[in-house]
N, CA, C and O atoms as a GROMACS GRO file, in nm:
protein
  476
    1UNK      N    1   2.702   0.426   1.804
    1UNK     CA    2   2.559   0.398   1.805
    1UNK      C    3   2.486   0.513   1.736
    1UNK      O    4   2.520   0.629   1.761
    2UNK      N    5   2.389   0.489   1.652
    2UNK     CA    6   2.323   0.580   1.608
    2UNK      C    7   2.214   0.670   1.686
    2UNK      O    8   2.149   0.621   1.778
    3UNK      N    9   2.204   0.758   1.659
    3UNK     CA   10   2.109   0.886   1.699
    3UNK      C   11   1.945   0.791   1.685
    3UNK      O   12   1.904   0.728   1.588
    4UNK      N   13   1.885   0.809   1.811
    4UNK     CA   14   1.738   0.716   1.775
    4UNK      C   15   1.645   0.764   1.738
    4UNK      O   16   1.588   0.860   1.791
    5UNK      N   17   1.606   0.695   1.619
    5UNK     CA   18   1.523   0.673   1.520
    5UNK      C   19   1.576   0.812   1.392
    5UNK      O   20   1.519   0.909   1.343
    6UNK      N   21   1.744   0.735   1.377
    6UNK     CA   22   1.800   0.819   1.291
    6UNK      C   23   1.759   0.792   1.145
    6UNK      O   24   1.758   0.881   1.060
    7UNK      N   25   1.736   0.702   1.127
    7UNK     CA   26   1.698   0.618   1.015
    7UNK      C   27   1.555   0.645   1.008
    7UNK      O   28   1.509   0.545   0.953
    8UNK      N   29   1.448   0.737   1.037
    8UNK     CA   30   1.345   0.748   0.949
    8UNK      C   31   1.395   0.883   0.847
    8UNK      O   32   1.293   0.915   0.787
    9UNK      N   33   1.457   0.931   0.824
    9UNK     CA   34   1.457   1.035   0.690
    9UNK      C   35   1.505   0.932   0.583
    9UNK      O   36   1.483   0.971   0.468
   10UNK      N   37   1.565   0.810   0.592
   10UNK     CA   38   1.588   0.724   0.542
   10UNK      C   39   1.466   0.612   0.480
   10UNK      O   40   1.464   0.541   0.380
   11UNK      N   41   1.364   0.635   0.595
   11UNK     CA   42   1.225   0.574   0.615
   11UNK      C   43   1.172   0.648   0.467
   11UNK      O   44   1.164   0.594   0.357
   12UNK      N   45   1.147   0.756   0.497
   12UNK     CA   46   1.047   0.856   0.438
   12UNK      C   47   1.093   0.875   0.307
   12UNK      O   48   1.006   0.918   0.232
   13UNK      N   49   1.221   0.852   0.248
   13UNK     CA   50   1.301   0.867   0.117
   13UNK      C   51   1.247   0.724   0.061
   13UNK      O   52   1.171   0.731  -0.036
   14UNK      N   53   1.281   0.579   0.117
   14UNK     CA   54   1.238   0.477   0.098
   14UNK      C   55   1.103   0.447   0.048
   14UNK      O   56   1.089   0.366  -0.043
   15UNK      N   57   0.997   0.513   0.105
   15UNK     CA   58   0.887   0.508   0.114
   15UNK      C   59   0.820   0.559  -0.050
   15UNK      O   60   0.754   0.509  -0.141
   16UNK      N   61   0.879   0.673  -0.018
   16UNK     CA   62   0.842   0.765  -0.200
   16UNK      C   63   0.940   0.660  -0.282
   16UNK      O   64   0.966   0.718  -0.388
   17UNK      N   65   0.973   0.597  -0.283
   17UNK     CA   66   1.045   0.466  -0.398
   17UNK      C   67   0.936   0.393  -0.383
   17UNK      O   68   0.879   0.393  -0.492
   18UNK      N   69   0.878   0.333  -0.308
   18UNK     CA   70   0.808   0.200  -0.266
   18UNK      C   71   0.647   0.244  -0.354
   18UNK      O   72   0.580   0.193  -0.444
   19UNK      N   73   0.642   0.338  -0.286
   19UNK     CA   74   0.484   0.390  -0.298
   19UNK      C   75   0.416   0.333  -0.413
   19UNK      O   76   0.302   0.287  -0.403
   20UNK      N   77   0.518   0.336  -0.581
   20UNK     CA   78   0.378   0.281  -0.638
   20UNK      C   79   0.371   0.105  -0.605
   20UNK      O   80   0.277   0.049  -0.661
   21UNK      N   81   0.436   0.040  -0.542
   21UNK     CA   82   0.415  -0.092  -0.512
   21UNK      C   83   0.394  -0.086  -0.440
   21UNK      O   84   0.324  -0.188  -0.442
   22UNK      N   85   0.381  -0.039  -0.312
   22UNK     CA   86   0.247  -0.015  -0.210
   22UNK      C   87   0.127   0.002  -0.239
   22UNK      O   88   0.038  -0.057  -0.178
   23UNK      N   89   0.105   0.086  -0.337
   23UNK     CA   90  -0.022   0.109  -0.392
   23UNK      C   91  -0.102  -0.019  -0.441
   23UNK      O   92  -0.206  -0.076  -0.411
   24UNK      N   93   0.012  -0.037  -0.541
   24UNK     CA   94  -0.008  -0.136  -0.595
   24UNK      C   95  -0.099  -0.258  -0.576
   24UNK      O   96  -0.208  -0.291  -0.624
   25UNK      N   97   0.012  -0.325  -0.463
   25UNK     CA   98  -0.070  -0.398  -0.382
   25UNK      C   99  -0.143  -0.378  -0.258
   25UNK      O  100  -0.223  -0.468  -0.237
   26UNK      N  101  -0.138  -0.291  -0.175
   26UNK     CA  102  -0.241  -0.245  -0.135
   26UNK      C  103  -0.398  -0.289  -0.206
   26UNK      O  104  -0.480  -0.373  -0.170
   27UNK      N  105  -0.396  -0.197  -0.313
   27UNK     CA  106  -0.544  -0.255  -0.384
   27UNK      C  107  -0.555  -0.335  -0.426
   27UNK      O  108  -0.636  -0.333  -0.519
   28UNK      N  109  -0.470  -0.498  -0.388
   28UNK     CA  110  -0.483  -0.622  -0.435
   28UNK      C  111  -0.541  -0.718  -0.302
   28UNK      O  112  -0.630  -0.804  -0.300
   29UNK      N  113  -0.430  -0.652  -0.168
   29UNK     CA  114  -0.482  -0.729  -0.071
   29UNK      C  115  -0.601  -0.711  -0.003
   29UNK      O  116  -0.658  -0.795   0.066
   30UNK      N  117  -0.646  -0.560  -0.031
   30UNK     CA  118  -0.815  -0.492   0.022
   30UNK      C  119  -0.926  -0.564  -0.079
   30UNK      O  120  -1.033  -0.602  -0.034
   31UNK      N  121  -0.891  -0.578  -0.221
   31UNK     CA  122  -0.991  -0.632  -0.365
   31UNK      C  123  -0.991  -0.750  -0.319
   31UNK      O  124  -1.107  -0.789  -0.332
   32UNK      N  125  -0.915  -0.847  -0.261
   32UNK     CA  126  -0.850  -1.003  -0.286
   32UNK      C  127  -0.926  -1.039  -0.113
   32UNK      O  128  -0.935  -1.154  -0.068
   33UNK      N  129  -0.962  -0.941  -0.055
   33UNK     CA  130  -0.993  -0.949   0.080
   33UNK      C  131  -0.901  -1.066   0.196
   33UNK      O  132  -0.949  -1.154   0.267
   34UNK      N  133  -0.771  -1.029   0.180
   34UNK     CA  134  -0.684  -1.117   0.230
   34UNK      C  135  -0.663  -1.040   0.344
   34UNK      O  136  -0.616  -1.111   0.433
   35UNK      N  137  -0.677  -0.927   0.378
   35UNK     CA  138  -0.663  -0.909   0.536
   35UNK      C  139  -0.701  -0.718   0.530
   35UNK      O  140  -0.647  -0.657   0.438
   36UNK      N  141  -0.779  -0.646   0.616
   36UNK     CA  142  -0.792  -0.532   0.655
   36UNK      C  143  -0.696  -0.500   0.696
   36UNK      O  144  -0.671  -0.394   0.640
   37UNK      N  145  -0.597  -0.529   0.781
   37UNK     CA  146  -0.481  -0.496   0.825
   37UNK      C  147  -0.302  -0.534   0.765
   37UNK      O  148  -0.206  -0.583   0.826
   38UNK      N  149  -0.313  -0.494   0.653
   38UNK     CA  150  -0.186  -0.475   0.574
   38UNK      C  151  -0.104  -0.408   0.646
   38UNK      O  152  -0.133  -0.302   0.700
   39UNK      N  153   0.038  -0.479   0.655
   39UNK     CA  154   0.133  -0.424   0.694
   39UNK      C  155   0.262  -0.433   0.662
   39UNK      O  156   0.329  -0.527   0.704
   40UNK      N  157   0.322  -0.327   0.573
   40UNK     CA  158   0.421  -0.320   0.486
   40UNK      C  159   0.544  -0.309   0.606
   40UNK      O  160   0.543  -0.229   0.699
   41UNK      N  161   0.652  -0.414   0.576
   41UNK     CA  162   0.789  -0.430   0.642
   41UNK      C  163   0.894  -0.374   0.526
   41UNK      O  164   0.905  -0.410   0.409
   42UNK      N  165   0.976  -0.258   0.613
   42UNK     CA  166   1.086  -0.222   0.558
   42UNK      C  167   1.175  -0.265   0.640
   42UNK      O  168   1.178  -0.232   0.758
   43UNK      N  169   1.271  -0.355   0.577
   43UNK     CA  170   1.377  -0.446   0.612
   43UNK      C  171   1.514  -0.430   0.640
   43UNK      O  172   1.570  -0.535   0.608
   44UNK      N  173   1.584  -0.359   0.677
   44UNK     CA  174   1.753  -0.336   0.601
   44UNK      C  175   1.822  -0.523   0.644
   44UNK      O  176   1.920  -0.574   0.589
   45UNK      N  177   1.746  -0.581   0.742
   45UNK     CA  178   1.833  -0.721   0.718
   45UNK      C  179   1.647  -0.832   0.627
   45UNK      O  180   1.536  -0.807   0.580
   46UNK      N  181   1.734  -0.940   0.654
   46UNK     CA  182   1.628  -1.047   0.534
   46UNK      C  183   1.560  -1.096   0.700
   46UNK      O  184   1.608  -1.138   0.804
   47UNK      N  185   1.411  -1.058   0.647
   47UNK     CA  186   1.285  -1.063   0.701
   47UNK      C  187   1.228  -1.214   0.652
   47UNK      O  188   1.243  -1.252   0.535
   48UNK      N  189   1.170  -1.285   0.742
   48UNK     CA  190   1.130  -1.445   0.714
   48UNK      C  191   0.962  -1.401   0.746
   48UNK      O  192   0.900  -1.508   0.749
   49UNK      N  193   0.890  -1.315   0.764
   49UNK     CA  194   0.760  -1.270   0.733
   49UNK      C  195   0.692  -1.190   0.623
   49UNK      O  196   0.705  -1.068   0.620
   50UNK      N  197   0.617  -1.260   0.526
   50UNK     CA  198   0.529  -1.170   0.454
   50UNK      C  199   0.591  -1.239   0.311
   50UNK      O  200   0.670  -1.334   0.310
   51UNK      N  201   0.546  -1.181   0.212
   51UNK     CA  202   0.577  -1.187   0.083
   51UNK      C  203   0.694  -1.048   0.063
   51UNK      O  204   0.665  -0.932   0.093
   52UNK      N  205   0.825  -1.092   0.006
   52UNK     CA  206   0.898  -0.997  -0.076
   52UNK      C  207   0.821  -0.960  -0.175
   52UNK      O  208   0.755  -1.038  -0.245
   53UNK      N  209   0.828  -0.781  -0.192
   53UNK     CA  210   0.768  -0.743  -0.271
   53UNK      C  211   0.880  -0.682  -0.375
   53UNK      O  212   0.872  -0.693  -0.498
   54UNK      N  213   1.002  -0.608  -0.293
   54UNK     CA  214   1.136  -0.558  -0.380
   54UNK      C  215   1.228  -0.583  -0.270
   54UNK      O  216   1.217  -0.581  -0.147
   55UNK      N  217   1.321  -0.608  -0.352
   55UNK     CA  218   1.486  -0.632  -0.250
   55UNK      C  219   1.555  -0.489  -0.235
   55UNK      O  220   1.531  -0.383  -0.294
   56UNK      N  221   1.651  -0.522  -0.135
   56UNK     CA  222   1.724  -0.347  -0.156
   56UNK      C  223   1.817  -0.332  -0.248
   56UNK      O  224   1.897  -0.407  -0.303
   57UNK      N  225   1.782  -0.188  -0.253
   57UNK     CA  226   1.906  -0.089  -0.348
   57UNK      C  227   1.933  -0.011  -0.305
   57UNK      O  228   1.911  -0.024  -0.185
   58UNK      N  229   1.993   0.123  -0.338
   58UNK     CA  230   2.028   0.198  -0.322
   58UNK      C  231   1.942   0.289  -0.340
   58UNK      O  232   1.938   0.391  -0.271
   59UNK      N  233   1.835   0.255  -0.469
   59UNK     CA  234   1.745   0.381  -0.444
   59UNK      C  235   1.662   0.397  -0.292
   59UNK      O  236   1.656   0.498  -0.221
   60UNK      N  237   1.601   0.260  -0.266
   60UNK     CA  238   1.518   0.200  -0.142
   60UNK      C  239   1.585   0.196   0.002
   60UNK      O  240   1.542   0.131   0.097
   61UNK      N  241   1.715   0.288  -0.002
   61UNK     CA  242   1.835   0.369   0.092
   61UNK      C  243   1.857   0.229   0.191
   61UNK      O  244   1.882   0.233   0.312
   62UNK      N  245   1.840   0.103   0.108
   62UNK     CA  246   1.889  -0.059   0.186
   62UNK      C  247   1.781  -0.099   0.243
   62UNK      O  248   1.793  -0.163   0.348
   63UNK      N  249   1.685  -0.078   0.205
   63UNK     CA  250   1.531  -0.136   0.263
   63UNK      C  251   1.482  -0.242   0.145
   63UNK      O  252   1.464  -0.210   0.027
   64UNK      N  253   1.459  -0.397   0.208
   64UNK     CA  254   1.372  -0.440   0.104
   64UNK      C  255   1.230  -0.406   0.166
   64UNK      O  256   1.234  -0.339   0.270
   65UNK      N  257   1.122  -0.436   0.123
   65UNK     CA  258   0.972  -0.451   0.120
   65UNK      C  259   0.900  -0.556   0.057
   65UNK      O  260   0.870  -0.599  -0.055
   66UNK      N  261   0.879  -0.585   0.225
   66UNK     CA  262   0.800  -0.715   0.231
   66UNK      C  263   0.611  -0.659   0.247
   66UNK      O  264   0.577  -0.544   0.273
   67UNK      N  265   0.530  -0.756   0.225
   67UNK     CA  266   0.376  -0.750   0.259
   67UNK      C  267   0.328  -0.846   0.370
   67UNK      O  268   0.314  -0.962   0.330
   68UNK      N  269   0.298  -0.826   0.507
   68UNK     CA  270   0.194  -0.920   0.546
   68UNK      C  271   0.092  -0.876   0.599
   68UNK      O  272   0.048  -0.769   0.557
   69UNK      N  273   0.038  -0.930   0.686
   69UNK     CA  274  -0.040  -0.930   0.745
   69UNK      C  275  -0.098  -0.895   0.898
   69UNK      O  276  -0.055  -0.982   0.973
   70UNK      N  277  -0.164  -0.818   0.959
   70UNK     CA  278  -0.127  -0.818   1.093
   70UNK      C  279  -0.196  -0.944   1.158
   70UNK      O  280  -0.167  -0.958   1.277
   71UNK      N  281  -0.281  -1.039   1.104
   71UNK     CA  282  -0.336  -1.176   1.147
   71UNK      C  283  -0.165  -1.216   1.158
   71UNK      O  284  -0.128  -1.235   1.274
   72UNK      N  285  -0.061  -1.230   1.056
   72UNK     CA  286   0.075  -1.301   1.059
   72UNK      C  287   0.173  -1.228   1.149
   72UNK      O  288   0.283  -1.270   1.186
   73UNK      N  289   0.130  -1.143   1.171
   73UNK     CA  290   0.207  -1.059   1.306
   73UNK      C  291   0.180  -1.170   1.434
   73UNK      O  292   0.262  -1.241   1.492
   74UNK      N  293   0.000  -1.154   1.460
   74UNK     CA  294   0.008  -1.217   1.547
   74UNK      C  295   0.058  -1.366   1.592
   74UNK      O  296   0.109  -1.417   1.692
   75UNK      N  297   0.009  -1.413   1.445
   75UNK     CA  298   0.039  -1.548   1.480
   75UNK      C  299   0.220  -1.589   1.504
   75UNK      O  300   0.248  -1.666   1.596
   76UNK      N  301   0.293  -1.552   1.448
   76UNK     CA  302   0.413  -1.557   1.464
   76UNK      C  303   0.453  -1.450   1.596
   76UNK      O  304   0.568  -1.410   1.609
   77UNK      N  305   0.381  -1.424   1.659
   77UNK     CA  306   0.392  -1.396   1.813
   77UNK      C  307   0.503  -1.194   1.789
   77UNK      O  308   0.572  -1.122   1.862
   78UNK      N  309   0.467  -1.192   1.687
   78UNK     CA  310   0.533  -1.046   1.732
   78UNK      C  311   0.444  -0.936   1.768
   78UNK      O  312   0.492  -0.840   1.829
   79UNK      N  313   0.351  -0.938   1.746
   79UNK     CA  314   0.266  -0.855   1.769
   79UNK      C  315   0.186  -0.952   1.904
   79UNK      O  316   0.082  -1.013   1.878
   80UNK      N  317   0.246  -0.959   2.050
   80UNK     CA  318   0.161  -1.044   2.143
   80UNK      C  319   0.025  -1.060   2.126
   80UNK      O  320  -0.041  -0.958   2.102
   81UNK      N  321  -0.037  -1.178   2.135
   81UNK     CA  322  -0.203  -1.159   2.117
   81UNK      C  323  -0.250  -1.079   2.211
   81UNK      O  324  -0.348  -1.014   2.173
   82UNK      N  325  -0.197  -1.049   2.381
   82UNK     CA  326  -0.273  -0.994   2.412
   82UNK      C  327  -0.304  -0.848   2.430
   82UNK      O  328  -0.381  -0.797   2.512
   83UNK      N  329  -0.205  -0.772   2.304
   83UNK     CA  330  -0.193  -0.686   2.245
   83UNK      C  331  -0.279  -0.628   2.112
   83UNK      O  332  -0.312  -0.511   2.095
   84UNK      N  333  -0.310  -0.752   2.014
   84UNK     CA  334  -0.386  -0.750   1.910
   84UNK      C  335  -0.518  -0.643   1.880
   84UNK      O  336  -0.556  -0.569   1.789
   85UNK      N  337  -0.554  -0.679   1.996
   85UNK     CA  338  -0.671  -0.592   1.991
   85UNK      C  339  -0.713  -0.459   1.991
   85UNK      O  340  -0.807  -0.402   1.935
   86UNK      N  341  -0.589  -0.407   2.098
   86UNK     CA  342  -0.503  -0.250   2.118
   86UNK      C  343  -0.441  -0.209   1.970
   86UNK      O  344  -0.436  -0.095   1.922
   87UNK      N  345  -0.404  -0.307   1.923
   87UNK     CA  346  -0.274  -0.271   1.766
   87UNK      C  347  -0.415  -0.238   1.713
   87UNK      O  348  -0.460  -0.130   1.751
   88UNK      N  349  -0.493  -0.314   1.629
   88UNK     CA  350  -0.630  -0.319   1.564
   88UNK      C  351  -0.700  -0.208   1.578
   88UNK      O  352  -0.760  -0.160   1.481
   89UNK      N  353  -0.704  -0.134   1.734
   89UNK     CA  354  -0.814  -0.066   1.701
   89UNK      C  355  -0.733   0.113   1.671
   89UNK      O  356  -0.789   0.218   1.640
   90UNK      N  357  -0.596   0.086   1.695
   90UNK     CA  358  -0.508   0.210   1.650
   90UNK      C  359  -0.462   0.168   1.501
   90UNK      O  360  -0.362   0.228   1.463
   91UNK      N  361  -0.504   0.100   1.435
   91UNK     CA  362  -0.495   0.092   1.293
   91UNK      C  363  -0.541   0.183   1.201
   91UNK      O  364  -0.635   0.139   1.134
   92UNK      N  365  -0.504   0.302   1.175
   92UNK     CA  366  -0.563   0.386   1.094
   92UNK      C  367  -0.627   0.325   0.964
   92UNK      O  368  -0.623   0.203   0.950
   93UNK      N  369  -0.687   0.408   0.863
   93UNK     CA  370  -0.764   0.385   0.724
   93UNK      C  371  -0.659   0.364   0.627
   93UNK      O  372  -0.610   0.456   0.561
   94UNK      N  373  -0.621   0.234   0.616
   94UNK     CA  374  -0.635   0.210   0.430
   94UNK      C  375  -0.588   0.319   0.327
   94UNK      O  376  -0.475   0.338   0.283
   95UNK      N  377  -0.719   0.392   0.298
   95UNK     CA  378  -0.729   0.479   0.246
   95UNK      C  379  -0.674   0.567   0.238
   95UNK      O  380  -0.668   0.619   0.127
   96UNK      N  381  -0.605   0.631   0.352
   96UNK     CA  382  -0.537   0.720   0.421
   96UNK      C  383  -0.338   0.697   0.478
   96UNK      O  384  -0.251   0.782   0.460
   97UNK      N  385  -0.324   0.598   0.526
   97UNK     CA  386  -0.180   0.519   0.574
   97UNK      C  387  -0.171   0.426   0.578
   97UNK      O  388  -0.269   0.351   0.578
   98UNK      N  389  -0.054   0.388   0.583
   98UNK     CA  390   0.010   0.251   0.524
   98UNK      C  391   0.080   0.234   0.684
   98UNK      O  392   0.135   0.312   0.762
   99UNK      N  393   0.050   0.111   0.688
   99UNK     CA  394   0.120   0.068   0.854
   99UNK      C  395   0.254   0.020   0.797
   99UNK      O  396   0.248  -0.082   0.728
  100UNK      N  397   0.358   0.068   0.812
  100UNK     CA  398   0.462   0.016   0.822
  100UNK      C  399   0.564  -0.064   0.949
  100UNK      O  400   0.598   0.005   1.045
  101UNK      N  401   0.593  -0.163   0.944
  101UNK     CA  402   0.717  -0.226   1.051
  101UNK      C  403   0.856  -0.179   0.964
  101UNK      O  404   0.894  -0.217   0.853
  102UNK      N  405   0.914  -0.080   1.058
  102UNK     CA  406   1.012  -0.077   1.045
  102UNK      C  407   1.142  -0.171   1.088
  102UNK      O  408   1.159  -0.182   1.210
  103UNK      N  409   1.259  -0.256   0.979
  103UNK     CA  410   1.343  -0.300   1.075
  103UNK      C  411   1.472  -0.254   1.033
  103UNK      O  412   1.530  -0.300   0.935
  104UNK      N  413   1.529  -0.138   1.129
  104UNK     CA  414   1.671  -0.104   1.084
  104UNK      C  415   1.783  -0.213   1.114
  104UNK      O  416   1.745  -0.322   1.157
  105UNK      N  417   1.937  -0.186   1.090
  105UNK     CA  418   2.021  -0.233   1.139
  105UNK      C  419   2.024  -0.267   1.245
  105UNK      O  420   2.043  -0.386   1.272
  106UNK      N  421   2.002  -0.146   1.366
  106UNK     CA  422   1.978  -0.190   1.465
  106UNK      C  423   1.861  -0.209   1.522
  106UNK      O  424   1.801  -0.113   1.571
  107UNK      N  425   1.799  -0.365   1.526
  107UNK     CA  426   1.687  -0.466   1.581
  107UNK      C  427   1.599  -0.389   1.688
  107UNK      O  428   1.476  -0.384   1.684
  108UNK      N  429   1.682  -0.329   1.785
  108UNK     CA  430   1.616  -0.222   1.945
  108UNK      C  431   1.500  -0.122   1.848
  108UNK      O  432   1.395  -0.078   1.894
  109UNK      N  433   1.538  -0.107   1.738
  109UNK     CA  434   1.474   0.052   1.674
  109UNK      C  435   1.349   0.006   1.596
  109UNK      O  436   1.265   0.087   1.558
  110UNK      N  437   1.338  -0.132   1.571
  110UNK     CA  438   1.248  -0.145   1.457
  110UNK      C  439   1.093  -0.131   1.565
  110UNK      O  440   1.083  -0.154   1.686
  111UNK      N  441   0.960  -0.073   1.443
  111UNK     CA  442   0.885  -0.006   1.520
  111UNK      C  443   0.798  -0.008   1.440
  111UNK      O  444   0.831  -0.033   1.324
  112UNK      N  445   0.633   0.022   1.476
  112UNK     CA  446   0.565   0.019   1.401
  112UNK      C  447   0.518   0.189   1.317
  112UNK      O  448   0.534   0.284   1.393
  113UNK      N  449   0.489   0.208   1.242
  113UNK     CA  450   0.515   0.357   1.213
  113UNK      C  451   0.367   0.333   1.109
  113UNK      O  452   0.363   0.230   1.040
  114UNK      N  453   0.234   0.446   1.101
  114UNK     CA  454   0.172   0.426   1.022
  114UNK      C  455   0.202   0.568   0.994
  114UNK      O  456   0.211   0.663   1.071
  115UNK      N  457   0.221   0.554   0.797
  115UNK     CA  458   0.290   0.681   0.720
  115UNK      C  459   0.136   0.685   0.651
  115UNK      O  460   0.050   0.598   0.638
  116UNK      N  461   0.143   0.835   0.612
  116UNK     CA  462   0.081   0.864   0.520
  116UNK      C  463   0.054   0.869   0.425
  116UNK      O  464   0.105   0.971   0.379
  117UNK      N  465  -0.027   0.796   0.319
  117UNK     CA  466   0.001   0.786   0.207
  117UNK      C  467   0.006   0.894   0.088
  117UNK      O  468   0.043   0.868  -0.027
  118UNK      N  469  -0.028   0.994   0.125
  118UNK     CA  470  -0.019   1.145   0.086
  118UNK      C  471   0.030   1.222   0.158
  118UNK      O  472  -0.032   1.242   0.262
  119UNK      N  473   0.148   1.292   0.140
  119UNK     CA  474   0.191   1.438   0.210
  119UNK      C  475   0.198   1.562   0.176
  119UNK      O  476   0.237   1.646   0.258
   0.00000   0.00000   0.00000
Protein backbone atom coordinates (compact mmCIF):
# COMPACT_ATOMS: atom_id res chain seq x y z
CA UNK A 1 0.00 0.00 0.00
CA UNK A 2 1.22 3.29 -0.67
CA UNK A 3 2.41 6.02 1.75
CA UNK A 4 -0.88 8.54 1.95
CA UNK A 5 -1.16 11.02 -0.30
CA UNK A 6 2.12 9.67 -1.87
CA UNK A 7 1.12 10.65 -5.15
CA UNK A 8 0.90 14.45 -4.81
CA UNK A 9 4.72 15.16 -5.83
CA UNK A 10 3.34 13.31 -8.72
CA UNK A 11 0.26 15.84 -8.46
CA UNK A 12 2.46 18.90 -8.53
CA UNK A 13 4.91 17.55 -11.52
CA UNK A 14 1.54 16.81 -13.46
CA UNK A 15 0.21 20.02 -12.87
CA UNK A 16 3.32 22.19 -14.38
CA UNK A 17 2.55 19.87 -17.71
CA UNK A 18 -1.15 20.70 -17.58
CA UNK A 19 -0.90 24.35 -16.69
CA UNK A 20 -0.92 25.86 -20.10
CA UNK A 21 -4.27 23.89 -20.77
CA UNK A 22 -5.56 24.83 -17.61
CA UNK A 23 -5.01 28.17 -18.39
CA UNK A 24 -6.15 27.76 -21.33
CA UNK A 25 -9.38 26.81 -20.63
CA UNK A 26 -9.84 28.19 -17.59
CA UNK A 27 -10.27 31.56 -19.56
CA UNK A 28 -12.78 29.89 -21.79
CA UNK A 29 -15.07 28.49 -19.09
CA UNK A 30 -14.95 32.05 -16.86
CA UNK A 31 -15.35 34.20 -20.77
CA UNK A 32 -18.05 31.43 -21.94
CA UNK A 33 -19.66 31.90 -18.34
CA UNK A 34 -20.26 28.13 -18.08
CA UNK A 35 -19.67 27.82 -14.44
CA UNK A 36 -17.64 29.96 -11.51
CA UNK A 37 -16.66 26.83 -10.13
CA UNK A 38 -14.23 24.95 -12.49
CA UNK A 39 -12.89 21.94 -11.47
CA UNK A 40 -9.99 20.30 -13.08
CA UNK A 41 -9.89 16.19 -12.54
CA UNK A 42 -6.58 14.47 -12.56
CA UNK A 43 -7.35 10.94 -13.39
CA UNK A 44 -4.78 7.98 -13.31
CA UNK A 45 -8.01 5.61 -14.15
CA UNK A 46 -10.84 6.82 -17.13
CA UNK A 47 -13.10 9.38 -15.42
CA UNK A 48 -16.93 9.40 -16.97
CA UNK A 49 -17.19 13.27 -15.65
CA UNK A 50 -16.30 16.46 -17.43
CA UNK A 51 -14.78 16.99 -20.82
CA UNK A 52 -11.22 15.21 -21.61
CA UNK A 53 -8.97 17.80 -22.01
CA UNK A 54 -5.44 15.44 -22.43
CA UNK A 55 -5.03 11.69 -21.94
CA UNK A 56 -2.05 10.29 -19.99
CA UNK A 57 1.60 10.08 -20.63
CA UNK A 58 4.35 9.92 -19.16
CA UNK A 59 5.08 13.42 -19.12
CA UNK A 60 1.45 14.00 -17.12
CA UNK A 61 3.29 11.10 -14.55
CA UNK A 62 -0.32 8.87 -15.78
CA UNK A 63 -2.80 11.60 -15.15
CA UNK A 64 -5.35 12.40 -17.83
CA UNK A 65 -7.23 15.91 -17.38
CA UNK A 66 -10.56 16.22 -17.50
CA UNK A 67 -12.79 19.82 -17.04
CA UNK A 68 -16.09 20.08 -15.16
CA UNK A 69 -17.96 21.59 -13.25
CA UNK A 70 -18.78 21.80 -9.59
CA UNK A 71 -22.81 22.28 -10.61
CA UNK A 72 -21.69 18.40 -12.33
CA UNK A 73 -20.11 17.38 -9.14
CA UNK A 74 -23.20 17.95 -7.59
CA UNK A 75 -25.49 16.71 -9.76
CA UNK A 76 -23.88 13.37 -10.26
CA UNK A 77 -24.02 13.16 -6.43
CA UNK A 78 -20.26 13.33 -5.62
CA UNK A 79 -20.00 16.29 -4.17
CA UNK A 80 -23.45 15.54 -1.67
CA UNK A 81 -25.86 18.48 -2.12
CA UNK A 82 -25.98 18.86 1.31
CA UNK A 83 -22.48 19.67 1.22
CA UNK A 84 -22.54 22.11 -1.86
CA UNK A 85 -22.80 24.99 -0.16
CA UNK A 86 -19.79 24.33 2.41
CA UNK A 87 -17.60 23.17 -0.98
CA UNK A 88 -18.74 26.75 -2.66
CA UNK A 89 -18.03 28.90 -0.12
CA UNK A 90 -14.26 27.26 0.46
CA UNK A 91 -13.77 27.71 -3.24
CA UNK A 92 -10.90 29.89 -3.55
CA UNK A 93 -10.34 32.71 -6.63
CA UNK A 94 -10.06 31.75 -10.14
CA UNK A 95 -7.56 34.04 -10.42
CA UNK A 96 -5.45 32.67 -7.93
CA UNK A 97 -6.13 28.36 -7.83
CA UNK A 98 -7.29 25.85 -9.70
CA UNK A 99 -9.58 23.32 -7.75
CA UNK A 100 -8.39 20.16 -8.58
CA UNK A 101 -10.14 16.41 -7.92
CA UNK A 102 -7.63 14.30 -7.54
CA UNK A 103 -8.11 10.48 -8.61
CA UNK A 104 -5.13 8.19 -7.91
CA UNK A 105 -4.87 4.46 -8.33
CA UNK A 106 -5.98 4.10 -5.23
CA UNK A 107 -9.93 5.42 -5.25
CA UNK A 108 -9.68 5.90 -0.85
CA UNK A 109 -7.02 8.88 -1.81
CA UNK A 110 -8.76 10.81 -4.44
CA UNK A 111 -9.45 14.38 -2.92
CA UNK A 112 -10.17 17.66 -3.57
CA UNK A 113 -6.92 19.80 -3.59
CA UNK A 114 -7.10 23.64 -4.65
CA UNK A 115 -3.34 24.30 -6.21
CA UNK A 116 -1.98 27.37 -6.93
CA UNK A 117 -1.75 28.67 -9.97
CA UNK A 118 1.55 30.43 -9.34
CA UNK A 119 4.36 29.22 -7.06
Amino acid sequence: MNEPLSYLSKVQDAFSFFLPIVQESLNLVIKKDISKYPIYVFSALPFGLGTLLSESSEESHGFSLYVATTEDFIQKGVIPIEKAKSFIATYKPVETHCCLFVVPEDLDEARFIFYPLKS
